[in-house]
C-alpha positions in Angstrom: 108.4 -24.7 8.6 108.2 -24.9 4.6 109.2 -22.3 2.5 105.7 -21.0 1.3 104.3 -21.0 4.5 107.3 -18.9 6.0 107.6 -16.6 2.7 103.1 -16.0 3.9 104.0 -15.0 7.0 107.1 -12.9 6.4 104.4 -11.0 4.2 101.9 -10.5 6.5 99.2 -13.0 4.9 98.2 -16.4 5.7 97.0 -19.0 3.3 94.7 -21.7 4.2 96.4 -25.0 2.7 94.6 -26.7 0.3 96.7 -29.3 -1.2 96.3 -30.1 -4.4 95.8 -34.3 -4.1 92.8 -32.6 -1.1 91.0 -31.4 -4.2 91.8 -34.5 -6.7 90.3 -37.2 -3.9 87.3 -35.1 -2.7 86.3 -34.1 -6.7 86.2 -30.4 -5.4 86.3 -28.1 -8.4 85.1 -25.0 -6.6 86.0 -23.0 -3.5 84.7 -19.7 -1.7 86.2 -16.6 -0.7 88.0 -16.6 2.6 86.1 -14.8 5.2 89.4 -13.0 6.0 89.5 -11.4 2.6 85.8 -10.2 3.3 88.0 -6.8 4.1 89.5 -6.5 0.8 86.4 -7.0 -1.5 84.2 -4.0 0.9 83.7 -2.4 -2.5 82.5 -4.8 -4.2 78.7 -3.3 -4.9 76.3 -6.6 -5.3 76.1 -9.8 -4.3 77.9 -13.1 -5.4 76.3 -14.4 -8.3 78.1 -17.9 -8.8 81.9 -18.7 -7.3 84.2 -19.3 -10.2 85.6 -22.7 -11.1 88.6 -23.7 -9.3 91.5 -25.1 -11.3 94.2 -27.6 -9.9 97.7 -25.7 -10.7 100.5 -28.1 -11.0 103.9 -27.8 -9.3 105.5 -27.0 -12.5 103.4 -24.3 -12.9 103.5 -23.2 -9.7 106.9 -22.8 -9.9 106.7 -21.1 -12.8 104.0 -18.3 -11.5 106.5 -17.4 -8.8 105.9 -17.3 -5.4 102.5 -15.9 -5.2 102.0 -15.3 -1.5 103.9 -12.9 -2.4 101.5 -11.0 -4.6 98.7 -8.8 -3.2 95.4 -10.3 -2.1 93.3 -9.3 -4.6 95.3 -11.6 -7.3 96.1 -14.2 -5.5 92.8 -16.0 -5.7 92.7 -15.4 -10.0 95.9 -16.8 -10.3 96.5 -19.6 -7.6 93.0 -20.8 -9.3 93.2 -19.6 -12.6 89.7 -19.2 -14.3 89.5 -19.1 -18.3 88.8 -15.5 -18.4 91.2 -14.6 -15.3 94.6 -15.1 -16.8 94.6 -12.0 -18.9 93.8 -8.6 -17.8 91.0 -7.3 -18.0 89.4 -9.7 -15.7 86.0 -10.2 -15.3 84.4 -10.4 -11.7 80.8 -11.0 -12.4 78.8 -12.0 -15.4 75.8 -10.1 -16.5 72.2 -10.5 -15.2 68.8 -8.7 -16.5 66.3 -8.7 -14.3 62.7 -8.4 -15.2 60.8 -7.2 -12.4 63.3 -4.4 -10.8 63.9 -3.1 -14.7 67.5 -2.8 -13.8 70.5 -3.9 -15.6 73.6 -5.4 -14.1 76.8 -5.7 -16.3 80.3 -7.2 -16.3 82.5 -5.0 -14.1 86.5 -5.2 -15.6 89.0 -4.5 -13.1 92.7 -4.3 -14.0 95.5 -6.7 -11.8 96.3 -4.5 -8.6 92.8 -2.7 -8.1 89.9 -4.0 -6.2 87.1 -5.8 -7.6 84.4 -3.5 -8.4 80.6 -4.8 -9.7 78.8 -1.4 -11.4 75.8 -0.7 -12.4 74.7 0.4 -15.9 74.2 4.1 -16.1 70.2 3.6 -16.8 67.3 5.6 -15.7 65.3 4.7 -12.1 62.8 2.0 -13.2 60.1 4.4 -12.2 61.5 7.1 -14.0 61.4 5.4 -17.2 58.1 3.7 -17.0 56.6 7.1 -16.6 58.9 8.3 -19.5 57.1 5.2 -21.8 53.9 5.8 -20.4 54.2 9.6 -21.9 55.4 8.5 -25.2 53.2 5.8 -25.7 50.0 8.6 -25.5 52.2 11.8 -27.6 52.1 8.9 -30.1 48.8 7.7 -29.9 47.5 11.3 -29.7 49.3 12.4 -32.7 48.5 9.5 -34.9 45.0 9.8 -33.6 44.5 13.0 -35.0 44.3 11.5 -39.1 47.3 13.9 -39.9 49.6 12.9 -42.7 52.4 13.5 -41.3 51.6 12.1 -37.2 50.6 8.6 -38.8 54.2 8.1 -39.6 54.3 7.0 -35.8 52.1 3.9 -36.5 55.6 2.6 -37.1 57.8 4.3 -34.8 55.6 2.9 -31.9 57.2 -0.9 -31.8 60.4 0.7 -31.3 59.2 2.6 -28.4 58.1 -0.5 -27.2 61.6 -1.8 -26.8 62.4 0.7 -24.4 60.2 -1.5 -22.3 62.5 -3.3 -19.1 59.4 -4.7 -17.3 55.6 -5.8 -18.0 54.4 -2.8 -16.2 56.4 -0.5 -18.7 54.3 -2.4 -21.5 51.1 -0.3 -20.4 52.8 2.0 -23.1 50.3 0.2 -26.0 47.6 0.9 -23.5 47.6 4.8 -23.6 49.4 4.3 -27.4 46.2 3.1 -28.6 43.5 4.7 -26.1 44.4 7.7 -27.7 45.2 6.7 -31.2 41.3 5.3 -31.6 39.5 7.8 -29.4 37.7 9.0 -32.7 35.9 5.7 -32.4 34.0 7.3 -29.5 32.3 9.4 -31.3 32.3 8.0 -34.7 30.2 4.4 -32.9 28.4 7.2 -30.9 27.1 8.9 -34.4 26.3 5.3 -36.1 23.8 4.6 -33.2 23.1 7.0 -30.9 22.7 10.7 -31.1 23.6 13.3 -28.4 26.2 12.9 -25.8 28.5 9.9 -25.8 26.5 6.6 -25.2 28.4 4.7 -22.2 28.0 2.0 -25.0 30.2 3.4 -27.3 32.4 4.1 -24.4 32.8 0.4 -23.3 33.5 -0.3 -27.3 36.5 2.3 -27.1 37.8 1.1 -24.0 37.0 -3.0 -25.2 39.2 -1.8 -28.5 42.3 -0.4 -26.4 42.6 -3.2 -24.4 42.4 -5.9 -27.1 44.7 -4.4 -29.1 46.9 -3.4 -26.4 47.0 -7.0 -24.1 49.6 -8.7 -27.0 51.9 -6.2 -25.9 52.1 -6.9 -22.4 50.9 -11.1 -22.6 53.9 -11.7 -25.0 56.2 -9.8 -23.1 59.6 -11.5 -22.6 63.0 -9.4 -21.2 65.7 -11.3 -22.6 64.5 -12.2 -26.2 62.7 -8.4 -26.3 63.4 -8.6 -30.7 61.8 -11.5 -31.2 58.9 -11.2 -28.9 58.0 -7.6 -30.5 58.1 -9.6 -33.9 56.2 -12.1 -32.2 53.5 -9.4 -31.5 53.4 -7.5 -35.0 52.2 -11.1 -36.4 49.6 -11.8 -33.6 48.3 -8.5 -34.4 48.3 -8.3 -38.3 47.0 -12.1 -38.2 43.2 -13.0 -37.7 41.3 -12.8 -35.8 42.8 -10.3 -33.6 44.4 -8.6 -37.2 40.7 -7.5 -37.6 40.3 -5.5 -35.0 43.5 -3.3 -35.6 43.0 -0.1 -38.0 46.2 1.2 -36.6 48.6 -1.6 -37.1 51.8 -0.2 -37.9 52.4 -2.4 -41.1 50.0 0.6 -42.5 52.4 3.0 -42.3 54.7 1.0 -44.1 53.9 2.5 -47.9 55.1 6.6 -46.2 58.5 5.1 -45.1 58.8 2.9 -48.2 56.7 3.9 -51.3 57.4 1.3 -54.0 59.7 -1.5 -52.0 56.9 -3.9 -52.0 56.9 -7.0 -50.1 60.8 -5.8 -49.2 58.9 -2.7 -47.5 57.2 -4.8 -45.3 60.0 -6.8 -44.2 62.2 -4.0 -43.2 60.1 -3.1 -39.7 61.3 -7.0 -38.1 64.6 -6.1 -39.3 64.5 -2.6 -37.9 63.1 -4.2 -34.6 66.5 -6.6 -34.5 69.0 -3.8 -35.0 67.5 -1.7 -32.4 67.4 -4.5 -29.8 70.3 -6.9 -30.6 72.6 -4.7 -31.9 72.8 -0.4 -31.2 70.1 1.9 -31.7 72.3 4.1 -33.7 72.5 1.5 -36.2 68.9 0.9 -36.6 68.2 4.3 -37.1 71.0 4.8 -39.8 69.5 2.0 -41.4 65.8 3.2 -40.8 66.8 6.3 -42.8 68.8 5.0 -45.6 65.9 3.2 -46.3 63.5 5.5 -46.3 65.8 7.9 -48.6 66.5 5.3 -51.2 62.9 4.2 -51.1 61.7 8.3 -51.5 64.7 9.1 -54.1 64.0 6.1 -56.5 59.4 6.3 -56.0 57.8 7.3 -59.1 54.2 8.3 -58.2 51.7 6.2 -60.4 49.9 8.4 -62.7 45.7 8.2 -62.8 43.9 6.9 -65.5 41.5 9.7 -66.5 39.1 7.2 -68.2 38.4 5.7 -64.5 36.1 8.4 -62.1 35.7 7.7 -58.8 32.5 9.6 -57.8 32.1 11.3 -54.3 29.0 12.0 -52.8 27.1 13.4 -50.1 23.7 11.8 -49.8 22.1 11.9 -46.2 21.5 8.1 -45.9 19.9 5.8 -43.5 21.9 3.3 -41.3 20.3 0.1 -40.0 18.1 -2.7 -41.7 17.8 -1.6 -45.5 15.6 -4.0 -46.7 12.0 -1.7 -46.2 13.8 1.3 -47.1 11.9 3.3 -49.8 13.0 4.0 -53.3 15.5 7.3 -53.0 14.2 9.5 -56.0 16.3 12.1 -56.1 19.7 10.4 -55.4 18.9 8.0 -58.5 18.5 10.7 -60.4 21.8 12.1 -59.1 23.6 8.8 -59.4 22.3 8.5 -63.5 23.6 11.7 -64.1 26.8 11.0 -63.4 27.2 8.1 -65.0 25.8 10.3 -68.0 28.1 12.7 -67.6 31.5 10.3 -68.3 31.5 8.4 -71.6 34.1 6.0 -72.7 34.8 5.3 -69.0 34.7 3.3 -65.7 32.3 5.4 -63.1 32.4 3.8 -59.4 30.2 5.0 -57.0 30.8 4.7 -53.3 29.9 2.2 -51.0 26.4 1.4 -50.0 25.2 4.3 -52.1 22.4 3.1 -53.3 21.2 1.3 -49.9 19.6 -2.1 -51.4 19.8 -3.7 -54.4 16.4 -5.1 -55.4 15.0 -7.0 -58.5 12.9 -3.7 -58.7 16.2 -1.7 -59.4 17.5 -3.8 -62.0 14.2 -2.9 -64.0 14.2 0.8 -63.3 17.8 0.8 -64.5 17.8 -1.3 -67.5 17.0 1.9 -69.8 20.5 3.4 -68.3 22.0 0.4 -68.4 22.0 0.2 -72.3 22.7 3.5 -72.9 26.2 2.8 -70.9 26.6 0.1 -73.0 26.3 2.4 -76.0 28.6 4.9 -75.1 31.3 2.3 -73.7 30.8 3.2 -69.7 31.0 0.4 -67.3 29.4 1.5 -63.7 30.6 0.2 -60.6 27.7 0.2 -58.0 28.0 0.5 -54.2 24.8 -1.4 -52.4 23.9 -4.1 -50.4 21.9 -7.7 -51.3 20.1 -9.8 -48.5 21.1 -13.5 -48.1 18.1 -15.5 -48.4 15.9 -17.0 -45.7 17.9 -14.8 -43.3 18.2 -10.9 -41.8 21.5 -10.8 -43.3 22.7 -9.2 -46.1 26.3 -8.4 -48.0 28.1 -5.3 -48.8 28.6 -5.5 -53.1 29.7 -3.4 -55.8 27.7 -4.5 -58.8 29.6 -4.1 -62.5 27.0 -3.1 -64.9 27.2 -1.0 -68.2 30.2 -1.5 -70.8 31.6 -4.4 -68.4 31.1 -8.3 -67.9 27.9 -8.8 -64.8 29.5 -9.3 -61.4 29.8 -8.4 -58.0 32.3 -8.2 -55.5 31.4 -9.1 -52.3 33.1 -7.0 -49.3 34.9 -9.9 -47.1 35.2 -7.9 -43.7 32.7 -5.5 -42.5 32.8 -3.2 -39.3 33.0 -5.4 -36.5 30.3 -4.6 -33.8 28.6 -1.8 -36.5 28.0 -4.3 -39.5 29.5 -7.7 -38.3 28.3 -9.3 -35.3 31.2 -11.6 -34.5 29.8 -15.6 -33.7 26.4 -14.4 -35.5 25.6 -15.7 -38.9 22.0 -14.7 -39.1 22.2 -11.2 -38.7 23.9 -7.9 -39.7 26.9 -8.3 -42.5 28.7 -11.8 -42.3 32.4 -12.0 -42.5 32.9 -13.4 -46.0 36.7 -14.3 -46.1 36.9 -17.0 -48.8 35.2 -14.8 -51.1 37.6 -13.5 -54.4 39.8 -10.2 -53.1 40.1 -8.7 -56.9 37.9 -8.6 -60.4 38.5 -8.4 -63.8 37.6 -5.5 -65.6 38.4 -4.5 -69.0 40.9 -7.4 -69.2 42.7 -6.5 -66.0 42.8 -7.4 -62.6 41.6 -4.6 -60.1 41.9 -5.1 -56.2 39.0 -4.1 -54.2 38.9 -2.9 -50.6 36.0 -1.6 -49.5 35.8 0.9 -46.4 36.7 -1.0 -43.4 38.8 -3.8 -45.7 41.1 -1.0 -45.8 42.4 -0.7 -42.5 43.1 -4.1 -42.1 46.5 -5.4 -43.2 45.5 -9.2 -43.7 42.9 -8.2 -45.8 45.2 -5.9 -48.0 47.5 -7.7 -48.6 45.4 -10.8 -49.6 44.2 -8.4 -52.5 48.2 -7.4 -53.6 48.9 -10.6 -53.5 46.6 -10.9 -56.9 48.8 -8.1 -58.8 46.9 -6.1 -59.5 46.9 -2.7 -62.0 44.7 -0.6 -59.4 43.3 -0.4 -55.8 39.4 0.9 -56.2 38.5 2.0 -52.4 34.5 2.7 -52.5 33.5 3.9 -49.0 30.6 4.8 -46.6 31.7 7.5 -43.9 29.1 9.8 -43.7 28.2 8.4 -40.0 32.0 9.4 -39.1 31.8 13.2 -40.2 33.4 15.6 -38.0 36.2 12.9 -36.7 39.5 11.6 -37.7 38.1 8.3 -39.4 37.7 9.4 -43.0 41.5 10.7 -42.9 43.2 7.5 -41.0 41.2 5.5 -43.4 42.3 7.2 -46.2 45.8 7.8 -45.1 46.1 3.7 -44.8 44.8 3.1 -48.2 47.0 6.1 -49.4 49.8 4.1 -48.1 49.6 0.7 -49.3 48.7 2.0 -52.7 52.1 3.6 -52.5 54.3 0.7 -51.0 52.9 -0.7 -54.0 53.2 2.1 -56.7 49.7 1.6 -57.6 46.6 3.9 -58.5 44.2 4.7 -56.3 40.7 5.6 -57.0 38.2 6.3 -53.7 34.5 6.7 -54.0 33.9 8.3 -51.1 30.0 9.2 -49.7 30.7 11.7 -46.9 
């Protein structure tokens, strides 16, 4: 009998012969366990993903080895048919695999020469367990940021990082209950624009109709292994149009409290937050997160106002729906006059929609005030609305009148649903995108976002893009009284002012 087979059995073990020309003329290059060594590998936890490689060992190198029927059984396979990670210790037994629908993570087990193979689980929560865990987030967040607090709409852009907790699709219901909650002042703020009393089940269906639009990007461009770039992914489908204009609460608003006066740079450090967290360690991220935000806080100088520009506020009772028979409003024009009176030598902007149509009737009863502003070197910025010809339509505009050049800006997004009917030309407010996002006044450029325009990230930073000195922010928001849309919508304009280090003036009717 040859020497290796009678050095096999004087140990006890028996190897199947395999010769090496065998493998050369057959082209095998891989081989299985031996069902005999099923005995030694009874701990191995999990199945078989792939059988290694097999390697032809010379005779040289045999010889070299040693005798390795001699060796125990667990390294006899590694070394007899050496695979590029076996030769050194530690060896690696099974290669990683994520799985998407169980939520569960299995990793490379390491096993030194001499102990049994061993596949282990990552120490991670029960699938279950943490889907419940996300759910729960997802709606403190959304609660707290729903609530128009200063300090809770910081987590407009802690939620994407929440949202890479996420192991399966089902764990992506997060954005659901994120932004149910976060918008549930719509219900009653649609409720009060146009119906009275309890809640209307059509302002219901409108809440719900807005949580699930903004939420389904979250879970439709859900992918498990390239998580980073798939939440990216998302944060661009949702700032861009046309679902960007259905999103108050996109968490590129929260961007100016985290990073007053980065800029552009501001912007681009939630992508690159998303990346560390995902790709590399979370403790990274978060060291980075906050380095930012104190360098960003330590270096921001707050702009300072110009007290020659007054931004009115207001609390006139006025109408909503079609403004075009709407009577002459006595007593608020005589409000409105006096305080342009009251501020010579200076730009007056009154709020949105506060005088509630502009007719050719208005332009006469005004011309006497008109001049006088002119005398005294006031220019009045003038909230109404214009009808489009041959059409119920109209436009939002703020009319420049007084000590200033004659022009209008024209609001570019209204309200969807409220003021723009989406696919409807003919009717309500008409999206007017191409329209100019800033105007010159007193030989400077001035970035306008009226109401609703500034919610919208697209929209906002179309008008920064013109460099402008100031942000003027006329709104409307007496319909929302009493709910937390007057202080989300001026907490977002608050903050992009600030990523910008610019003034911000807000007429505000309320």
């Amino acid at each position: 009998m040859p020497g290796r087979l009678r050095a096999s059995h004087q140990t006890g073990h028996r190897l199947a012969r395999r010769p090496c020309n065998h493998l050369r003329r057959r082209g095998l290059r891989e081989r299985c366990l031996d069902p005999k060594d099923s005995a030694d590998n009874a701990r191995f936890a999990g199945p078989i993903i792939a059988p290694l490689s097999a390697r032809v060992v010379s005779c040289r190198a045999r010889r070299t080895l040693g005798r390795q029927q001699l060796q125990p059984a667990q390294l006899r396979f590694p070394i007899l048919r050496p695979h590029t990670h076996t030769i050194c210790s530690p060896v690696a037994i099974a290669p990683s695999r994520r799985t998407s629908l169980s939520g569960e993570q299995m990793t490379t087990a390491f096993t030194i020469p001499g102990s049994p193979p061993l596949l282990m689980r990552s120490p991670r929560l029960d699938s279950r367990i943490c889907t419940v865990l996300l759910l729960f987030g997802g709606a403190a967040l959304g609660a707290a940021v729903g609530t128009g607090d200063r300090l809770a709409a910081y987590g407009m852009f802690l939620y994407p990082l929440l949202y890479l907790a996420s192991r399966c699709r089902i764990d992506t219901l997060s954005a659901l209950a994120y932004y149910g909650l976060a918008s549930r002042s719509l219900l009653s703020a649609a409720n009060n624009y146009h119906w009275a009393g309890p809640p209307h089940p059509t302002a219901i269906v409108l809440w719900a109709s807005l949580a699930f639009l903004n939420a389904l990007p979250w879970t439709v461009l859900f992918h498990p292994r390239h998580q980073g770039l798939s939440t990216v992914g998302i944060v661009l489908v949702t700032t861009s149009p046309p679902l960007g204009f259905f999103n108050p609460l996109n968490p590129l608003n929260a961007c100016g409290m985290w990073f007053p006066g980065s800029r552009w740079i501001g912007i681009a450090i939630l992508p690159i937050v998303i990346f560390l967290t995902r790709e590399k360690n979370v403790l990274l991220a978060l060291s980075f997160l906050a380095g930012c935000t104190l360098v960003t806080h330590l270096t921001f100088k707050p702009p300072v106002l110009d007290p020659r520009i007054y931004a009115a506020r207001t609390h006139f009772d006025l109408p909503i729906g079609d403004l075009r028979s709407l009577s002459v409003l006595p007593t608020e024009d005589l409000e409105l006059q006096r305080i342009a009176q009251e501020h010579p030598k200076s730009i007056v902007i009154l709020p949105e929609s506060v005088i509630p149509v502009w007719i050719p009737t208005y332009e006469k009863r005004w011309s006497v005030l008109f001049a006088q502003l002119a005398k005294t070197q006031t220019a009045l910025l003038i909230g109404t609305t214009a009808p489009i010809p041959n059409t119920d339509a109209n436009v939002n505009i703020l009319l420049s009148r007084g000590y200033s050049e004659h022009l209008s800006y024209v609001q570019r997004l209204p309200i969807p649903i409220g003021m723009w009917f989406p696919f409807d030309t003919t009717h309500g407010f008409p999206l007017r995108l191409s329209y100019p996002s800033a105007i010159r006044l007193w030989g400077h450029t001035v970035g306008i976002l009226t109401c609703y325009e500034q919610d919208i990230p697209w929209i906002v930073l179309k008008t920064l893009a013109r460099d402008p000195v100031a942000l003027i922010a006329p709104s409307n928001i007496r319909w929302a009284n009493g709910t937390a849309v007057p202080a989300i919508q001026h907490n977002n304009a608050q903050s992009w002012a600030d990523l910008w280090s610019l003034p911000l003036y807000e007429a505000v009717n309320q």
